[in-house]
TILUMVO-853280 format. One record per residue: x, y, z negated of N, C-alpha, C, CB in turn; residue in one letter; residue number from 1. Coordinates in pm, whole numbers, m for minus. Each point is the difference from the previous one (the first is absolute). Glycine has a CB too. Example, Ala and Ser with C-alpha at 12.3 -4.5 7.8 and 13.67 -1.06 7.14 Angstrom:
// residues 2
<rec <1319 m569 m780> <m89 119 0> <90 120 0> <m189 m117 m125> 'A' 1>
<rec <154 222 197> <82 119 m6> <m77 109 m73> <118 m63 215> 'S' 2>
***
This chain:
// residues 275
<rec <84 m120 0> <m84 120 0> <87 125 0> <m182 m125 m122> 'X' 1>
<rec <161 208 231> <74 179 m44> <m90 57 m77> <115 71 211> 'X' 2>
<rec <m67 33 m242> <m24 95 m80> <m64 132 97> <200 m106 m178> 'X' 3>
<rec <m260 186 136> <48 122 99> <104 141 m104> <m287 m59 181> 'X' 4>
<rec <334 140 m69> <120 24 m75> <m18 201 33> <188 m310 50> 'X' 5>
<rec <m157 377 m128> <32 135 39> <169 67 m27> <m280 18 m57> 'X' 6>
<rec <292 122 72> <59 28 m33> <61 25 m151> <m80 17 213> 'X' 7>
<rec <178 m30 m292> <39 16 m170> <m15 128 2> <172 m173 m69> 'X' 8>
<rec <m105 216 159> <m24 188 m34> <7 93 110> <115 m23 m210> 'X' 9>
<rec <m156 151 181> <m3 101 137> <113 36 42> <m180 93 m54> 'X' 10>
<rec <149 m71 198> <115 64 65> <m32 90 129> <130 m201 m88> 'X' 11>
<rec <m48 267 96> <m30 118 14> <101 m4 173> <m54 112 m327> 'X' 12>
<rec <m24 m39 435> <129 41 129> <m91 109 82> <152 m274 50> 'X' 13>
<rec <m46 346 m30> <m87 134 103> <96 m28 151> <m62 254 m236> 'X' 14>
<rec <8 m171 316> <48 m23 164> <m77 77 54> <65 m219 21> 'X' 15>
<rec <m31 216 95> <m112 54 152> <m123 m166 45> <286 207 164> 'X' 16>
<rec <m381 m175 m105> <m54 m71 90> <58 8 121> <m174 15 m113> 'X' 17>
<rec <159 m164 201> <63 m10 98> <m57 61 94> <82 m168 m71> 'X' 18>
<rec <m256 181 77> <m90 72 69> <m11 132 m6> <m90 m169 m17> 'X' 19>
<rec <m6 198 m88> <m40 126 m42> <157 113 m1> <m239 m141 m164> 'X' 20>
<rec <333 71 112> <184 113 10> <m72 69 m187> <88 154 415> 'X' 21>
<rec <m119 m180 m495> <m47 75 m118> <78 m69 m106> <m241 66 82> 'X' 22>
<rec <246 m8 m214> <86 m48 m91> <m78 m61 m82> <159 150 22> 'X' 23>
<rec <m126 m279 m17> <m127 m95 m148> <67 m39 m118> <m143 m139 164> 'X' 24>
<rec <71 159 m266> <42 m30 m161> <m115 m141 53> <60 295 m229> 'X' 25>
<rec <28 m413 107> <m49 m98 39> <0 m69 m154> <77 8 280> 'X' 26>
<rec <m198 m93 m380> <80 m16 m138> <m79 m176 27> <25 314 m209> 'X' 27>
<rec <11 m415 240> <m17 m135 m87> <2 m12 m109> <66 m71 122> 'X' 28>
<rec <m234 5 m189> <m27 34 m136> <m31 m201 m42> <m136 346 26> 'X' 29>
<rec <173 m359 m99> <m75 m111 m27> <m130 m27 10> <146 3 m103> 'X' 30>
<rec <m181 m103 110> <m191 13 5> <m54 m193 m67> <m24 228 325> 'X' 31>
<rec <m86 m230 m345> <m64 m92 m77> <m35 m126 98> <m91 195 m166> 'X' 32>
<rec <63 m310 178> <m35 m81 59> <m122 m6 83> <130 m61 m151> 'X' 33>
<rec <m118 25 274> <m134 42 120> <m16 115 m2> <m134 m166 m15> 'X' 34>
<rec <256 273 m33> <m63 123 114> <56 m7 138> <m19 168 m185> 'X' 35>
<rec <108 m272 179> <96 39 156> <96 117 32> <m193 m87 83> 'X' 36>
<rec <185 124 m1> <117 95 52> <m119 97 37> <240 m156 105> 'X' 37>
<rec <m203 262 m168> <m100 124 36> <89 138 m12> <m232 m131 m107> 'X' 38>
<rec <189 224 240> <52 119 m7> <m45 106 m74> <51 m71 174> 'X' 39>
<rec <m42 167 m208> <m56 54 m105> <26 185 87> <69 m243 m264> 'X' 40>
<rec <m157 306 300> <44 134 28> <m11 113 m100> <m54 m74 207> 'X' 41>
<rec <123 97 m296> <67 71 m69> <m12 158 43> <137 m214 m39> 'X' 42>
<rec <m144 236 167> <m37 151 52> <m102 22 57> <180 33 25> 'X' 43>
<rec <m264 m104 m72> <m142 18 37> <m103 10 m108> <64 m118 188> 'X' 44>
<rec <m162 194 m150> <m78 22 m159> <m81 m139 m19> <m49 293 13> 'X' 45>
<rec <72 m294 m152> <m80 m164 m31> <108 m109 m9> <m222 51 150> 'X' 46>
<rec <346 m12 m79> <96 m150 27> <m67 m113 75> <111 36 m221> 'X' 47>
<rec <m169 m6 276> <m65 m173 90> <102 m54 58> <m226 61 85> 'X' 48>
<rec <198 m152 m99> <58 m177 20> <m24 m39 126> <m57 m86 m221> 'X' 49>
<rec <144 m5 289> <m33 m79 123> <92 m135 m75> <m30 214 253> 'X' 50>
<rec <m61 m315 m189> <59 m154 m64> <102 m29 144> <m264 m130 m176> 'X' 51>
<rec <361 83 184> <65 m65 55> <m19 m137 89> <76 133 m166> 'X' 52>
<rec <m179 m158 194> <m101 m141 82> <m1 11 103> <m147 m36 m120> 'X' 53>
<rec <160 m86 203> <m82 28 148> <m116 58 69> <95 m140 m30> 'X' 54>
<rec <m203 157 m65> <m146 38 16> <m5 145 42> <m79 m167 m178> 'X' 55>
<rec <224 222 98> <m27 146 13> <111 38 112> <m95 51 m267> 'X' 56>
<rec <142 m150 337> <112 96 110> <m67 48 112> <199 m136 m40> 'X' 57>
<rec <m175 246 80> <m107 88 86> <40 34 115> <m81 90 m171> 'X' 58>
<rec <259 m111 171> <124 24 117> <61 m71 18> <29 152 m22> 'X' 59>
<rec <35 m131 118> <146 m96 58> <64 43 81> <m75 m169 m18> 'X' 60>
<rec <56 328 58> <84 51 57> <116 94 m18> <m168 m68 72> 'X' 61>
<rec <277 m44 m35> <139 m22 m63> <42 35 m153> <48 42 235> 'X' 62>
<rec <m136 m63 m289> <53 m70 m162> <m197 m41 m40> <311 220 m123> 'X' 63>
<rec <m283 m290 m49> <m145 m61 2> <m92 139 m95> <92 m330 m4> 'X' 64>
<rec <m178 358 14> <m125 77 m82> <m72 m95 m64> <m35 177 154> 'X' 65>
<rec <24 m97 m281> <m106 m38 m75> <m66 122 m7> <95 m186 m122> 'X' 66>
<rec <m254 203 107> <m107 67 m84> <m139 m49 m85> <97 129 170> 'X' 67>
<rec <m142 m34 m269> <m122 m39 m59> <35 110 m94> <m65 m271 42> 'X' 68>
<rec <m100 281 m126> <m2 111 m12> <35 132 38> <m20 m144 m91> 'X' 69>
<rec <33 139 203> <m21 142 78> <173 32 36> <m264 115 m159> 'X' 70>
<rec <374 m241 110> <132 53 m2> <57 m66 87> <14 63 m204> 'X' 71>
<rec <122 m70 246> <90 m65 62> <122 m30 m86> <m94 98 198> 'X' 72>
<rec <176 m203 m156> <110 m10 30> <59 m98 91> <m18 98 m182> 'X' 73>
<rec <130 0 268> <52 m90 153> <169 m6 m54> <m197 127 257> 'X' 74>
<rec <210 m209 m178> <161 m53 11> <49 m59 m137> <62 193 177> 'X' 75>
<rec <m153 m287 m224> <18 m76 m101> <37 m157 m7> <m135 177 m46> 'X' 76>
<rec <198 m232 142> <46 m84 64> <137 m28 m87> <m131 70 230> 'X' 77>
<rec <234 m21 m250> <117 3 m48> <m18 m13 m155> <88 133 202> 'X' 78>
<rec <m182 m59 m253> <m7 36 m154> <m41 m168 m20> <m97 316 m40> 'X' 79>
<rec <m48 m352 89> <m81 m73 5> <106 m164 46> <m224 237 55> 'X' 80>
<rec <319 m225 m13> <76 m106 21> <110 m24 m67> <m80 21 173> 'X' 81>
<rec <122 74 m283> <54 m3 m123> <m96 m65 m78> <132 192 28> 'X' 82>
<rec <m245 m162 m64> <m61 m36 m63> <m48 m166 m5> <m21 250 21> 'X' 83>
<rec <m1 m309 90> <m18 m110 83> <141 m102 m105> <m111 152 311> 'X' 84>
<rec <264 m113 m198> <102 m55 m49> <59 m26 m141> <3 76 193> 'X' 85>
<rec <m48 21 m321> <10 m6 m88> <m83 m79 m57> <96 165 31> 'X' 86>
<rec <m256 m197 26> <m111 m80 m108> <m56 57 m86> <99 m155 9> 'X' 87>
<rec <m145 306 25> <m44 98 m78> <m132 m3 26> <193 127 m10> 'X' 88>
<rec <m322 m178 m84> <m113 6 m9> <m56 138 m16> <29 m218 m71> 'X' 89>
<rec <3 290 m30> <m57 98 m36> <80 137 m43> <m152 m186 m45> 'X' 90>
<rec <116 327 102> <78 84 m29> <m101 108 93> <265 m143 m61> 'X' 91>
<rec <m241 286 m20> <m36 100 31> <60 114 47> <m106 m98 m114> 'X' 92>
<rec <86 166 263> <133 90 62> <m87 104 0> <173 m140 161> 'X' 93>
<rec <m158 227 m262> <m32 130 m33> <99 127 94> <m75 m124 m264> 'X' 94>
<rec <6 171 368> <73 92 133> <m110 112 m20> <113 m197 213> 'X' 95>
<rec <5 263 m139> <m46 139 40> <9 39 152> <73 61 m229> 'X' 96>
<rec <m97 m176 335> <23 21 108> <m96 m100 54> <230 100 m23> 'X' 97>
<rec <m292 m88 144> <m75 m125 76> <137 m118 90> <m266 211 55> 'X' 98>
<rec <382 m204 m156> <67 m76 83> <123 m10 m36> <m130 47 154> 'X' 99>
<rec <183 m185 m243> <114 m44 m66> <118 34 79> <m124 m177 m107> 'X' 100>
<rec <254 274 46> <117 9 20> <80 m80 101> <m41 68 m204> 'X' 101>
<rec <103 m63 312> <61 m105 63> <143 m46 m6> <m166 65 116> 'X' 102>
<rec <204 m5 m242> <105 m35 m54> <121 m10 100> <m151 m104 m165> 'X' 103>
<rec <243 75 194> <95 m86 146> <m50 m81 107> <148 m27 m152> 'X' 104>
<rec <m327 30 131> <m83 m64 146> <m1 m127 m50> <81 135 220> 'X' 105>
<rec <m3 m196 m358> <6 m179 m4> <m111 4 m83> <261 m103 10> 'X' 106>
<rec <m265 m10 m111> <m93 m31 m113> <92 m30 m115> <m195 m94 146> 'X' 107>
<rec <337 114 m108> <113 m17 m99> <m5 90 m115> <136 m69 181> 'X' 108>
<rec <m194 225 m183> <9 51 m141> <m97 m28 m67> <111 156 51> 'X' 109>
<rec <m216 m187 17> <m120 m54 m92> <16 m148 m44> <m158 160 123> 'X' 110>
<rec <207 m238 m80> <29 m77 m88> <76 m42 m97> <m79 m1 127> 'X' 111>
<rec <187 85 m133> <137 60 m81> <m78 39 m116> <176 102 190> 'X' 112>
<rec <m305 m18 m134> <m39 87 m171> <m99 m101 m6> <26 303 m15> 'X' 113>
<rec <m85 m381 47> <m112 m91 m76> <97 m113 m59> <m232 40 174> 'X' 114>
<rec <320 m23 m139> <131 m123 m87> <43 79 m91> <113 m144 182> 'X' 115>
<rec <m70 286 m165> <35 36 m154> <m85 41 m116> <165 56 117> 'X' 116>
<rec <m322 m43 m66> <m90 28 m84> <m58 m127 m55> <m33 212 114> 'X' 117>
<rec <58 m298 m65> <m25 m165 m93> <m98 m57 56> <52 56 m224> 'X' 118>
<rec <m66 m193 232> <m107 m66 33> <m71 m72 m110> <106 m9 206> 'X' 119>
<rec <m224 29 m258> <m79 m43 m155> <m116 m95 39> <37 245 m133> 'X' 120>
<rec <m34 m376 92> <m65 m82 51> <m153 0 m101> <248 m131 110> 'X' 121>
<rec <m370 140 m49> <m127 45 m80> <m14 m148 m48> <m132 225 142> 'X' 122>
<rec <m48 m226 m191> <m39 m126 m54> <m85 m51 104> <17 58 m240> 'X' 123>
<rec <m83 4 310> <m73 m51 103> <67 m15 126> <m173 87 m109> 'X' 124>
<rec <94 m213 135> <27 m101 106> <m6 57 172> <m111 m176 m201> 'X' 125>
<rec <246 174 269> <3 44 151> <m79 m47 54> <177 26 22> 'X' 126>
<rec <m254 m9 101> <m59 m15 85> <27 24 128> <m99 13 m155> 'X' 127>
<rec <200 m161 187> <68 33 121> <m74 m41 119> <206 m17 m117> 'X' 128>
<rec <m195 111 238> <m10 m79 125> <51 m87 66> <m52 131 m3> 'X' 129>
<rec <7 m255 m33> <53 m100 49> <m63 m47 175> <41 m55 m293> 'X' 130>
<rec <59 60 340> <m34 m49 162> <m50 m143 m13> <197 143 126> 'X' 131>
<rec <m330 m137 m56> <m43 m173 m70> <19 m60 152> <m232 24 m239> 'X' 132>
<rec <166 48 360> <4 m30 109> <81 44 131> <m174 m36 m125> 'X' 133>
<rec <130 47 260> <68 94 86> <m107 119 26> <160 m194 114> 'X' 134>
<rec <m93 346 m109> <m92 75 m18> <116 103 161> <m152 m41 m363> 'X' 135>
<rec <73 89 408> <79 98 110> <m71 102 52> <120 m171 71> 'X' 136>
<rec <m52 259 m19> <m39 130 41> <99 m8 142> <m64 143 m268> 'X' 137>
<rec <13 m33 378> <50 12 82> <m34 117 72> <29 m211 m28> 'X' 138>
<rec <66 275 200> <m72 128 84> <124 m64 83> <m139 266 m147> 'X' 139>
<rec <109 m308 226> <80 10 167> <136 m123 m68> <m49 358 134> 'X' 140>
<rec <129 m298 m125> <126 m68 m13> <57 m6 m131> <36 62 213> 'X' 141>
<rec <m127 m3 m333> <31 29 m118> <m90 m125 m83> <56 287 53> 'X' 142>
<rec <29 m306 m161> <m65 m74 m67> <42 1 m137> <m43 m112 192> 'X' 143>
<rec <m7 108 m306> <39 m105 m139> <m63 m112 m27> <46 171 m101> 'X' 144>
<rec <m24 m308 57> <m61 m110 m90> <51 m62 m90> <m87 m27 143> 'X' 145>
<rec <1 2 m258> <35 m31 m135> <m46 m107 m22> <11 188 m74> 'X' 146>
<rec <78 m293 30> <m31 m120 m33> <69 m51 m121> <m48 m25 226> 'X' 147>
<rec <m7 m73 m227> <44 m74 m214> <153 m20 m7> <m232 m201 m51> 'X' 148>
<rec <270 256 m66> <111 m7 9> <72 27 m181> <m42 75 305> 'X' 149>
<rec <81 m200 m353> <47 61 m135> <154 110 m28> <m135 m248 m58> 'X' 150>
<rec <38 398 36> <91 75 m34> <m71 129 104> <232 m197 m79> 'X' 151>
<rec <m160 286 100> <m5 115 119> <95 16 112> <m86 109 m169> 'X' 152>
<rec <41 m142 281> <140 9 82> <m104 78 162> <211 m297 m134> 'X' 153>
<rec <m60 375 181> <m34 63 119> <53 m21 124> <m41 128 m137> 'X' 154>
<rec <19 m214 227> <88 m12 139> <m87 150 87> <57 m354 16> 'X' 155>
<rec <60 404 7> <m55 143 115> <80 m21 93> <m65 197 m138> 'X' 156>
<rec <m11 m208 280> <109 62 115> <m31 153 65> <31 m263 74> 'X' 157>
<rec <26 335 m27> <21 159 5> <1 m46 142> <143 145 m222> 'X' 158>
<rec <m184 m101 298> <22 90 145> <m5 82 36> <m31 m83 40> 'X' 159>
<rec <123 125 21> <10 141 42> <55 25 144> <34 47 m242> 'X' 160>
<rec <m71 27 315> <65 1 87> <107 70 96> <m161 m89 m72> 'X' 161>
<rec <233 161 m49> <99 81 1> <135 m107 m12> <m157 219 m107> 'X' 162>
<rec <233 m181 179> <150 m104 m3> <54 14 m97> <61 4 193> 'X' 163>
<rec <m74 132 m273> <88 m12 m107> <m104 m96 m111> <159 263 53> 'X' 164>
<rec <m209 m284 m65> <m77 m86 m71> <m41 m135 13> <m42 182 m21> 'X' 165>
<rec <m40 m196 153> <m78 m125 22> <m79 m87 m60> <131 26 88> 'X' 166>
<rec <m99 m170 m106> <m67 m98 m78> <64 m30 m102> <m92 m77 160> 'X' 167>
<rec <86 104 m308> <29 m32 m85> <m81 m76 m136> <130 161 133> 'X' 168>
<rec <m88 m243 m205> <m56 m106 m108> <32 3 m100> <m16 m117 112> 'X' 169>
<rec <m82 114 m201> <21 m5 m147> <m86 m112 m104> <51 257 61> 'X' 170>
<rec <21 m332 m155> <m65 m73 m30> <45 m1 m149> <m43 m105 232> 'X' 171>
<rec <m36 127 m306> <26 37 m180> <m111 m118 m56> <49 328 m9> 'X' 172>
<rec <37 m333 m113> <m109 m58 m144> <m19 151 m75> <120 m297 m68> 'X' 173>
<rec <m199 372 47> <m29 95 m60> <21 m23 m183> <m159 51 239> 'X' 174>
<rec <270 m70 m262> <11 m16 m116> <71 161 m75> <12 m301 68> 'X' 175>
<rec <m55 350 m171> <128 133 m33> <120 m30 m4> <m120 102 m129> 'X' 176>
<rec <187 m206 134> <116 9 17> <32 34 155> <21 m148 m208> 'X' 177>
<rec <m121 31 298> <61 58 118> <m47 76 100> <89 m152 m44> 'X' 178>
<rec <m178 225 m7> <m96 132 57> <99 123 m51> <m287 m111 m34> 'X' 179>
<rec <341 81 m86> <116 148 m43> <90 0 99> <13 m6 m255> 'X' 180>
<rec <43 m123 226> <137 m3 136> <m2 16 145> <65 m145 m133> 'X' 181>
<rec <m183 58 159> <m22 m30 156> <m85 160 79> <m41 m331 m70> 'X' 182>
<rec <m79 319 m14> <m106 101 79> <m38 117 m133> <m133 m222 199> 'X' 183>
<rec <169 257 m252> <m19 136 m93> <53 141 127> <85 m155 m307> 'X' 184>
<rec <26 104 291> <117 129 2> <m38 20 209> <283 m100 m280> 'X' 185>
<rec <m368 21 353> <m45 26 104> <m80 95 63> <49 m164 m51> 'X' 186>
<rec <19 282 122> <m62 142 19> <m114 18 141> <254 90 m119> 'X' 187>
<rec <m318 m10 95> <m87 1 106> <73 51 113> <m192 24 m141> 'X' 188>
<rec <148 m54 247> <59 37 147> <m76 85 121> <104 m217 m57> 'X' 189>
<rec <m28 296 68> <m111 101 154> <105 m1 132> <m146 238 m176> 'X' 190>
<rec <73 m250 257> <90 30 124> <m61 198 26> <9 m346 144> 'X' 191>
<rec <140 388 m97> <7 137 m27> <m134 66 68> <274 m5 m10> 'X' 192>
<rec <m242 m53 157> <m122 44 114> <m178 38 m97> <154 m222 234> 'X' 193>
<rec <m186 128 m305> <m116 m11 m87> <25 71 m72> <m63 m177 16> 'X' 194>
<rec <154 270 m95> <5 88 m98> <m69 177 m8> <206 m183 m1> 'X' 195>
<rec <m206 189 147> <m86 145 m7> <m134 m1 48> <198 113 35> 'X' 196>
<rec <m237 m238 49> <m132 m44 m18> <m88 m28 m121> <88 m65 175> 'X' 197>
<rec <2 13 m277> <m57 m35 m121> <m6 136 m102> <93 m259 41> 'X' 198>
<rec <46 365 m37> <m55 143 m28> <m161 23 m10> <212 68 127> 'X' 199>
<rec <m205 m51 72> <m154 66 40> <m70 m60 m83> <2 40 232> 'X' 200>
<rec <m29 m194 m275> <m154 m27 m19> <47 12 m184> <m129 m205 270> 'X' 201>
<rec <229 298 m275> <m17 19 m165> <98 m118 m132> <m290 83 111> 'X' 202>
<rec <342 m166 m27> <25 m110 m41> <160 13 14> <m237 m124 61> 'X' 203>
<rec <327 79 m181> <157 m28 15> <56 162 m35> <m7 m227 219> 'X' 204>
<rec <m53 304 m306> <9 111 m49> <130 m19 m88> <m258 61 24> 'X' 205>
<rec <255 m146 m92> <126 12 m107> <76 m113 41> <m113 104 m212> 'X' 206>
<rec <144 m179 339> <127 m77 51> <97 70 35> <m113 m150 70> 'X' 207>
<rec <256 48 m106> <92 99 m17> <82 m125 71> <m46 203 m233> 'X' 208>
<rec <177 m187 293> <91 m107 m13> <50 m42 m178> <81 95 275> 'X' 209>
<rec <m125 m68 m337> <29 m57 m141> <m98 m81 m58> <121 184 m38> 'X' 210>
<rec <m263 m208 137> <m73 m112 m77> <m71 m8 140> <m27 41 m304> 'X' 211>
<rec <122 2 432> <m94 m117 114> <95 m69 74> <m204 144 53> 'X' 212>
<rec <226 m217 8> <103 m25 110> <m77 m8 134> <163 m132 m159> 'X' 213>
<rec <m34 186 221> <m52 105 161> <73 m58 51> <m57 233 m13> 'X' 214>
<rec <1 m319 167> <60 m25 115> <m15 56 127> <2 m155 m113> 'X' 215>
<rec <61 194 239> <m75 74 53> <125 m112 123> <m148 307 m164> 'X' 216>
<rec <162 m279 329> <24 m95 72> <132 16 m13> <m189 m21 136> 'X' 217>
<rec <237 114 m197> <157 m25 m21> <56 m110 m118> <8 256 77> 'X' 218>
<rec <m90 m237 m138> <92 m115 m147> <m102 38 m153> <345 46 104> 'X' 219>
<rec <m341 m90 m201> <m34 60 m110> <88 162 m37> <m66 m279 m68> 'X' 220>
<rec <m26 319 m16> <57 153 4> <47 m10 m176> <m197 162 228> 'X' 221>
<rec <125 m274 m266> <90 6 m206> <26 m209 34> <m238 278 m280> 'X' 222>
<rec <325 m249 195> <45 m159 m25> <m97 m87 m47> <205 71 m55> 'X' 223>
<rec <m233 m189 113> <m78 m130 m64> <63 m65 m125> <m71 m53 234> 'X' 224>
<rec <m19 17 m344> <4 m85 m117> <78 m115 42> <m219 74 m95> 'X' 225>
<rec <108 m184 180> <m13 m94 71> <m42 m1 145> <m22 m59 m206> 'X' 226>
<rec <111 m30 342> <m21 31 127> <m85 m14 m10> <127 m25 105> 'X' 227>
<rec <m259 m70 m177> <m177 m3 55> <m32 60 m124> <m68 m234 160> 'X' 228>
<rec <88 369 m207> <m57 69 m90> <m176 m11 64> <259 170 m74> 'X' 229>
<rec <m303 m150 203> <m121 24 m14> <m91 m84 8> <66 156 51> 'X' 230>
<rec <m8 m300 m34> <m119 m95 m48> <32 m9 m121> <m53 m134 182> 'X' 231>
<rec <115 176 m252> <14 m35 m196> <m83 101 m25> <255 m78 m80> 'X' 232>
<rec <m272 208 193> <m98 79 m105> <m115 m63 45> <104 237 m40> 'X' 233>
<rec <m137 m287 178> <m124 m5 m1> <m83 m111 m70> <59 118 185> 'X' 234>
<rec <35 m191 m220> <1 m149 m151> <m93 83 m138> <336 m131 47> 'X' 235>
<rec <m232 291 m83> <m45 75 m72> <m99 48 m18> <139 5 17> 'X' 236>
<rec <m185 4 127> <m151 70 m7> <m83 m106 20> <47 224 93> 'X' 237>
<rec <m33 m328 m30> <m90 m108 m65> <m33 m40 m146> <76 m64 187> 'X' 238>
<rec <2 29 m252> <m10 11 m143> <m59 64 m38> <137 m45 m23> 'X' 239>
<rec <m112 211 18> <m55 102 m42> <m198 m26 57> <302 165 14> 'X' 240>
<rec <m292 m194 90> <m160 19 45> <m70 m93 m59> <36 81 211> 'X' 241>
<rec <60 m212 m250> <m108 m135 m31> <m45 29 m144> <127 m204 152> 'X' 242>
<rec <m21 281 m203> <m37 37 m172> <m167 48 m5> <283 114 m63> 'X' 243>
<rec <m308 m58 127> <m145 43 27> <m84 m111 m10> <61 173 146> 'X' 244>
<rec <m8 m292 m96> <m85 m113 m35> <19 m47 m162> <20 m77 266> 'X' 245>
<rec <116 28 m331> <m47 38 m140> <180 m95 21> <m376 26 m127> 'X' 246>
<rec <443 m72 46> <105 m76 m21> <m49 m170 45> <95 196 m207> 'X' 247>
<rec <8 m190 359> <m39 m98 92> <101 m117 m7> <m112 177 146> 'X' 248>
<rec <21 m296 m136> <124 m134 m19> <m57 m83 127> <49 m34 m311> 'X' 249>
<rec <103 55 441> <m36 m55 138> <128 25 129> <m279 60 m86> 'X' 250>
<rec <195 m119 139> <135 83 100> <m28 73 128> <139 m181 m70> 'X' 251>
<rec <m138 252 93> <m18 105 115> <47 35 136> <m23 51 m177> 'X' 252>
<rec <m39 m112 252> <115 16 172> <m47 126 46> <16 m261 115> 'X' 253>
<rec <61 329 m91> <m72 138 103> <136 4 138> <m141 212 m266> 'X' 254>
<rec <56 m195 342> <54 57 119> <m53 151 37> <21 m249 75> 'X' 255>
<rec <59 352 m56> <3 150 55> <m149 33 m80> <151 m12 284> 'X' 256>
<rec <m160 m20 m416> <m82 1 m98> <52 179 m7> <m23 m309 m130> 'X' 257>
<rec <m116 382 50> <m4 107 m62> <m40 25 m128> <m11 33 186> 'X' 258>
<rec <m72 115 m227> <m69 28 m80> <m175 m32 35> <222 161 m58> 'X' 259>
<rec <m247 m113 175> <m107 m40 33> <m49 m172 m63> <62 193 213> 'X' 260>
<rec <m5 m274 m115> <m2 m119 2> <34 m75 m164> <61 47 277> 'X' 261>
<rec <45 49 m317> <55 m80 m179> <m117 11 m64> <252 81 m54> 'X' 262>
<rec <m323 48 79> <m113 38 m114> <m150 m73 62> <132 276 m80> 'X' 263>
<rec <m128 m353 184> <m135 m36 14> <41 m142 m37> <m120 173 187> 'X' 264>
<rec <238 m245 m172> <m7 m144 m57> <16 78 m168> <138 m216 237> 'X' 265>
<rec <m123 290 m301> <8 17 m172> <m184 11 m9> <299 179 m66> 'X' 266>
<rec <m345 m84 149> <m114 m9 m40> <m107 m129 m5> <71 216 65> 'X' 267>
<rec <m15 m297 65> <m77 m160 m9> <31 m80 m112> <9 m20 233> 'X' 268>
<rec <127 18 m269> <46 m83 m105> <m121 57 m126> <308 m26 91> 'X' 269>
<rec <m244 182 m109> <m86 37 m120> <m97 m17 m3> <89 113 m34> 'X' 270>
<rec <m217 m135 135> <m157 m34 m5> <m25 m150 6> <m57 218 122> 'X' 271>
<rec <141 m327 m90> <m10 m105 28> <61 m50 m145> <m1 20 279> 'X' 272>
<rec <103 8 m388> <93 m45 m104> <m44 86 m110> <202 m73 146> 'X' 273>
<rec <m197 184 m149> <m49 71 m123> <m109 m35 m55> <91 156 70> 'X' 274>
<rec <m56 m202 m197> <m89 m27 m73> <m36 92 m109> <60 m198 73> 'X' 275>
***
C-alpha cells in the first residue's frame, strides 16, 4: 500500500514566465490529504483556486492551461512534472501570476526545491492510476498509448524534420532518481524562425537564451545538455501532462506526441480510473 505524500515544508522561487515575460513570486505550501495540487491566485481578490486535473485543461496551445472559477493557469507542464517525478500528492502553489516561473526552461529547479523542502508521507491511502488495459489517443501521424506496466515508464520518439535534429528516442523508468539525472535538467527548445511569430500572438514574452534553446539552419545558437535534449524534454512534458490524470503506474509510447494529445489521454485515464 502507498501512502499519499506532500511537501515537509514551504518553499519559496520567483522568475519571469516563459509566456506572459512578467515576474512571478511563487510559494509551495504544504497541504492536507485529497486536496491535490492546486493553484492558488494570491493577486486576485478572494484568492481562487484552480485544481490541477484534466477536467479543467482548457489549452494546448504550446504549453498546457488550466481554468475554473473564472481563473487560469498556462505553462504548467514543467512545475506539474516535478511534481509527478517526485510522488507529490498534495501541495498548494500560492502565485501572483497566471503562469509559473520558467526557471532555465527545465523542470530541474523545481525539483531541486521540492527535494529541499522535504517529502512528508500522510496517513491516507494513494490512489494511483493504474493502467489496467490498452487505452490510446491519436491525430494523423501522432500518437500516445498506455498500457500495463509495473512502475512508470516513457518510450518517446521525436520527429522532426530539421537535419539538425531529426528522429530521436527516449526511453526512461520515471523514477526520481532517474528523472533528476536523465530528464529534469532538459530545456525547452524553439527553432529561431518561430520566435517572432510567437511574439505576435503574445506568446514567448520572457524567453531568453538562458531558459530556451534556439536552433535556427545554421547550428544551435546556446550549447545542448544532451545531443537529444529535445526528446528528454518532450519525455518532460509528458509527465508533466499525465500528472493531471493523478500519479500514474504504466507505460507510455508516444510518437510526435504533444500537449494537446498528452492532456486528452490524462483526461481519459482520469474519467475512466479516478475513483
Amino acid at each position: 500500500m502507498a501512502f499519499q505524500t506532500t511537501i515537509a515544508s514551504e518553499a519559496e522561487y520567483t522568475g519571469v514566465g516563459l509566456h506572459s515575460g512578467k515576474e512571478v513570486h511563487m510559494r509551495l505550501q504544504p497541504a492536507e490529504a485529497d486536496t491535490g495540487i492546486v493553484f492558488v491566485r494570491e493577486d486576485l481578490p478572494g484568492a481562487p483556486e484552480v485544481a490541477a486535473v484534466a477536467k479543467n485543461v482548457t489549452s494546448t496551445l504550446r504549453a498546457t492551461t488550466i481554468e475554473d472559477n473564472g481563473i487560469k493557469m498556462f505553462t504548467i507542464e514543467h512545475l506539474m512534472s516535478a511534481f509527478h517525478a517526485q510522488q507529490i500528492d498534495n501541495c498548494r502553489i500560492v502565485i501572483d501570476a497566471e503562469e509559473p516561473p520558467v526557471a532555465d526552461g527545465s523542470s530541474k529547479a523545481f525539483f531541486e526545491l521540492m527535494a529541499e523542502a522535504g517529502i512528508k508521507e500522510l496517513s491516507a491511502e494513494r490512489q494511483e492510476i493504474v493502467i489496467d488495459k490498452i487505452y490510446k489517443v491519436e491525430s494523423e501521424d501522432k500518437f500516445v498509448v498506455a498500457i500495463p506496466y509495473d512502475g512508470f515508464r516513457v518510450s518517446f520518439t521525436s520527429i522532426n524534420p530539421h537535419p539538425l535534429i531529426g528522429i530521436q528516442y527516449g526511453d526512461y523508468n520515471i523514477t526520481p532518481e532517474e528523472y533528476g539525472k536523465e530528464i529534469a535538467p532538459a530545456r525547452t527548445i524553439a527553432y529561431e524562425a518561430e520566435v517572432e511569430a510567437l511574439h505576435k500572438m503574445g506568446l514567448g514574452l520572457g524567453g531568453t537564451l538562458e531558459n530556451v534553446i534556439v536552433y535556427n539552419d545554421e547550428g544551435w545558437m546556446n550549447p545542448l545538455i544532451y545531443p537529444d535534449e529535445l526528446v528528454r524534454h518532450k519525455i518532460l512534458d509528458i509527465v508533466g501532462d499525465l500528472r493531471l490524470a493523478g500519479i500514474v503506474k504504466g507505460h507510455f509510447i508516444a510518437v510526435k506526441s504533444g500537449h494537446a494529445l498528452n492532456t486528452q489521454l490524462a483526461k481519459q485515464l482520469y474519467e475512466a480510473l479516478k475513483k
